[in-house]
C-alpha positions in Angstrom: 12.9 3.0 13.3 11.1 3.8 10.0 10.1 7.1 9.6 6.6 7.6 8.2 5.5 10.9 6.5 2.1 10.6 6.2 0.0 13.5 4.5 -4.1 13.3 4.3 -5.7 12.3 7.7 -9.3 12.1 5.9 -11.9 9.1 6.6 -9.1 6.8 4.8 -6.0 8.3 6.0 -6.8 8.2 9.9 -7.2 5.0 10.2 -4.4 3.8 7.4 -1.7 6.5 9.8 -2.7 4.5 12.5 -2.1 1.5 11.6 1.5 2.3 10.6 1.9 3.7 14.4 0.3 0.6 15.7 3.1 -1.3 13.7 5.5 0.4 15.5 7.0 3.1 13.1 7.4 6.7 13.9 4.5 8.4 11.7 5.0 12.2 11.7 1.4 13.7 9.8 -0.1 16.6 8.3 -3.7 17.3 7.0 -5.5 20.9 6.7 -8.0 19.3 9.7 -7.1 20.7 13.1 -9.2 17.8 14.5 -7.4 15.6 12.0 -4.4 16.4 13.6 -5.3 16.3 16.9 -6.8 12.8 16.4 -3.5 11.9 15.2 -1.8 12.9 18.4 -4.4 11.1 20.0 -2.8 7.9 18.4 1.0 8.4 19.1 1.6 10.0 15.7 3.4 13.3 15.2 1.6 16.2 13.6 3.4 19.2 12.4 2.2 22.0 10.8 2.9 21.5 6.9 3.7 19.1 4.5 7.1 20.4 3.7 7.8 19.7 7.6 6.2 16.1 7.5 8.6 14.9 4.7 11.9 16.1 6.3 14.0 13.1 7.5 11.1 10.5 6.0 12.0 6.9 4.8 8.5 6.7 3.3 5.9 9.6 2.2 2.8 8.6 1.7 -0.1 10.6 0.3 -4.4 9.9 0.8 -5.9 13.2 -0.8 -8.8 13.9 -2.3 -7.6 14.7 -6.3 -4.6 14.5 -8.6 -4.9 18.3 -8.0 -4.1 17.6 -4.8 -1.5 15.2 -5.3 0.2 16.7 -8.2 0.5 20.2 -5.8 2.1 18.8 -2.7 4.2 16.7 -4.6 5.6 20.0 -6.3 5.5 22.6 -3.6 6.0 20.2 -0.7 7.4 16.5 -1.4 10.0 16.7 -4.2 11.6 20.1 -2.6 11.7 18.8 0.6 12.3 14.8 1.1 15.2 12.9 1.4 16.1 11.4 -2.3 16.1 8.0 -0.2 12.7 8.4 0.7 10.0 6.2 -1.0 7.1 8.6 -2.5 3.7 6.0 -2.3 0.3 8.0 -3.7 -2.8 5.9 -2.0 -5.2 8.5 -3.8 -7.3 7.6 -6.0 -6.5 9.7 -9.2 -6.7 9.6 -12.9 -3.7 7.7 -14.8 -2.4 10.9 -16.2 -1.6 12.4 -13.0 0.1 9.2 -11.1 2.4 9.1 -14.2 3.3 12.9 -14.1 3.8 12.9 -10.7 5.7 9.6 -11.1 7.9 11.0 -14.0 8.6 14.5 -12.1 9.7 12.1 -8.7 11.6 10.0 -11.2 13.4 13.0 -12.5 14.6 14.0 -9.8 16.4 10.6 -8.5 12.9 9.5 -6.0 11.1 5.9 -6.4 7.7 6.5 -6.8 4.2 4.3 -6.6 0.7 5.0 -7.0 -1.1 2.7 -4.8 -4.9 3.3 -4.4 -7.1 1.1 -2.1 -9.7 -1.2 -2.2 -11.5 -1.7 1.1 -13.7 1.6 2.3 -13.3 2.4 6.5 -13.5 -0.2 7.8 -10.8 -2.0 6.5 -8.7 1.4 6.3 -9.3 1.1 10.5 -8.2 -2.5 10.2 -5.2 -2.6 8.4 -7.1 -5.3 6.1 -7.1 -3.2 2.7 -5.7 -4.1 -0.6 -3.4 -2.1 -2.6 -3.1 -1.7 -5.9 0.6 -0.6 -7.2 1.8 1.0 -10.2 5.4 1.2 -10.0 8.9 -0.1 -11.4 9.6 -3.7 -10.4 12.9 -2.9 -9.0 10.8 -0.9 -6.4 8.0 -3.2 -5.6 9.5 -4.8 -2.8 10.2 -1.6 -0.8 7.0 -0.1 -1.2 5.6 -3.3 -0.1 7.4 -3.2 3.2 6.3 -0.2 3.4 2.6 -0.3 2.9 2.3 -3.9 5.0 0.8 -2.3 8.6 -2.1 -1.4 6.3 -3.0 -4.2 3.9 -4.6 -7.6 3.8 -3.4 -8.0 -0.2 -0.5 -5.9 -1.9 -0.6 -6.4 -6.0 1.7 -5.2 -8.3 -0.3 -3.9 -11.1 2.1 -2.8 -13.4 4.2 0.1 -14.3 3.7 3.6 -12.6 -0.1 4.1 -13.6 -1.1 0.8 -13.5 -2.7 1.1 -10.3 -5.0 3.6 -10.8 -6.0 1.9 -14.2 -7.0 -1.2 -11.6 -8.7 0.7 -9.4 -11.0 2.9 -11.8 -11.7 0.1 -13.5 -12.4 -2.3 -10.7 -14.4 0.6 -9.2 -16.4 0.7 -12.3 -17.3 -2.9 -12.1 -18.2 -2.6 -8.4 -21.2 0.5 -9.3 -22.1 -1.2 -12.4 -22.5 -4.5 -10.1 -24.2 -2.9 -7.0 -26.8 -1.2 -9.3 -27.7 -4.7 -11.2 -27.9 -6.3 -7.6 -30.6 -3.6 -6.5 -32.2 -3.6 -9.6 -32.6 -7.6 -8.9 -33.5 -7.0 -5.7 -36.5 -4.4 -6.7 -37.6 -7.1 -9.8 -37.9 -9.4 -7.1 -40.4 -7.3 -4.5 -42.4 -6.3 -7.1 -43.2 -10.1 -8.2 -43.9 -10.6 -4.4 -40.9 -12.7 -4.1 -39.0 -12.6 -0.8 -36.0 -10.8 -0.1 -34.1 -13.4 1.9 -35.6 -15.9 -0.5 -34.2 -14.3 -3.3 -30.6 -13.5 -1.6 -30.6 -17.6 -0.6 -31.0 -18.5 -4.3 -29.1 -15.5 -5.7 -26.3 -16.3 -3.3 -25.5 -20.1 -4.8 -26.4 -19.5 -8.4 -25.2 -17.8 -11.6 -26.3 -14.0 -10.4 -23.5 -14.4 -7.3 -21.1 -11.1 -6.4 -19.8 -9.6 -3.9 -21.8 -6.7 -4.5 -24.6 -9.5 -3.2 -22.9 -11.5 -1.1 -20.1 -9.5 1.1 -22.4 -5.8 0.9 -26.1 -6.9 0.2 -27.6 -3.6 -0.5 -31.2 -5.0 1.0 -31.1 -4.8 4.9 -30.6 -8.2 6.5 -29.2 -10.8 4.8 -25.5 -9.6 5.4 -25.5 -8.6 8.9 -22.2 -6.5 8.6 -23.4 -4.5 5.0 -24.1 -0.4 5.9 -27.5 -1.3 4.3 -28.1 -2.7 8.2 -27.0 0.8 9.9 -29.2 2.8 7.6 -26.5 3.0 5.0 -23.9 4.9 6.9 -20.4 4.6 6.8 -18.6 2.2 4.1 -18.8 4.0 0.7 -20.1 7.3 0.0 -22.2 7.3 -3.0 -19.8 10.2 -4.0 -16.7 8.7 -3.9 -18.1 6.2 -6.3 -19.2 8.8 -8.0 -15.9 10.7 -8.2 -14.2 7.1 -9.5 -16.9 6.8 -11.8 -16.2 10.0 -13.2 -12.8 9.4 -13.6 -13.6 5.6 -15.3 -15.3 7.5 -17.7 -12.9 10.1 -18.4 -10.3 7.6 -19.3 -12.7 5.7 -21.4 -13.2 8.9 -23.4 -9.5 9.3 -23.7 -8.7 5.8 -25.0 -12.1 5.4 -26.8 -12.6 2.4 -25.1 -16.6 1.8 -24.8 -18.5 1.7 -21.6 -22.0 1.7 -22.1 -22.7 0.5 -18.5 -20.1 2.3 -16.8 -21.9 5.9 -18.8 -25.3 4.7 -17.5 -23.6 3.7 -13.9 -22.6 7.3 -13.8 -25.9 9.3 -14.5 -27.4 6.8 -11.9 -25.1 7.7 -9.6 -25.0 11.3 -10.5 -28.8 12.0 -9.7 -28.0 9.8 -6.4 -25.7 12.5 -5.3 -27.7 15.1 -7.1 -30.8 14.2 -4.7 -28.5 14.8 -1.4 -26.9 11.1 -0.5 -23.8 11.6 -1.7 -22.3 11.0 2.3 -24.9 7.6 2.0 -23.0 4.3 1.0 -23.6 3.6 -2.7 -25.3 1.0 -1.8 -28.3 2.8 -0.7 -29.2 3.0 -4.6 -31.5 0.6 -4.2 -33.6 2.7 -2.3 -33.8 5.1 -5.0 -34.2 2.3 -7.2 -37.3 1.1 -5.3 -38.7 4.6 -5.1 -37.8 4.9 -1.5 -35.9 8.5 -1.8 
């Protein structure tokens, strides 16, 4: 039986653990969270008391933490130490670049395969095993890391070298805010000339201004039963979390000089979102503030 390590039990993690113990794999887990753990036993995993415990014996270890702080820690203190040199290190965090290669190069160093692999699919497809995965790593080791990330993915993409997934994510991230503030700002144009909502997301919907920020996580309540904007934006996407990847898109632009005016302005907007107190809202709720509603 494959032998899960799995370290981070936060709103991702959870449900991502449990789907590996729903496949049928022995998922031994850590996280700081008492309830975390607990919630794990709950759902036939294993939780031990440290990360240095977790990774004994592991085939996989897989990380979902909050920053490459994080990451780059339990990786030195806890993962490198401790795991099996058979053992295939997988980062789900979402991180800046510099820190999935360091942590890469310090696994590769001492004889580990290694992957960054951040998600794309909030909660709900965390809890469903229907996210997709973006992976950074050598070719060699794409197939095992995709075995090994399967129990929790709808779509698993090698991106590139180690890196190469986090550079998809913070930049698809960056098109998704940049996207889902254009949608409200549509969507506000549109109330103010007195045209309909639903009107306006039947039209929008089959002509040029389509996205999925429109179409799969309509921001205005209604015309996508299953968008947070229907349960008064709870759950999905905290605005912080896109704030934390909009951060880091913009960090890495400032590195490579790359220019992003729309990404820059995506942040401030997103910044006095979080600033105001909805930071634990989906992102989507920006239109509200956009339509003067905060």
């Amino acid at each position: 039986m494959t032998r899960i390590a799995f370290i981070g039990l936060g709103n991702m993690g959870s449900g991502m653990a449990a789907n590996q113990a729903k496949a049928g794999r022995q998922v031994v887990a850590f996280d700081l969270s008492a309830e975390a753990l607990a919630r794990a036993k709950e759902q036939a995993m294993t939780p031990v008391s440290s990360a240095a415990e977790a990774v004994k014996d592991a085939n996989v270890v897989i990380t979902m933490l909050p920053a490459g702080s994080h990451v780059r820690e339990v990786y030195m203190d806890a993962i490198l130490p401790n795991a099996p040199k058979d053992a295939v290190l997988i980062d789900c965090s979402t991180i800046d670049v510099d820190s999935a290669r360091t942590v890469a190069r310090d696994a590769s160093m001492q004889g580990f395969r290694a992957a960054d692999a951040p998600v794309s699919g909030g909660t709900v497809a965390a809890n469903g095993g229907t996210l997709t995965f973006m992976v950074g790593c050598r070719e060699q080791d794409f197939a095992d890391v995709e075995e090994a990330l399967k129990p929790m993915a709808k779509a698993i993409i090698h991106a590139g070298d180690n890196g190469a997934g986090q550079a998809a994510k913070i930049c698809n991230n960056m098109l998704l805010g940049i996207s889902m503030i254009a949608t409200s700002e549509a969507f506000a144009l549109a109330e103010s000339l007195g045209l309909d909502a639903q009107k306006f997301f039947d039209i929008a919907s089959k002509a040029s201004g389509q996205n999925w920020s429109l179409t799969s996580y309509c921001p205005w309540p209604g015309p996508v039963p299953a968008a947070p904007s229907n349960r008064d934006y709870e759950g999905g996407f905290a605005a912080a979390m896109m704030l934390k990847d909009l951060k880091l898109a913009q960090d890495a632009a400032d590195t490579t000089g790359a220019p992003t005016p729309l990404g820059g302005a995506a942040e401030a907007i997103y910044t006095e979102l979080v600033n105001a107190g909805f930071g634990g809202k989906d992102f989507s709720i920006v239109l509200q503030m956009l339509r003067g509603r905060l």
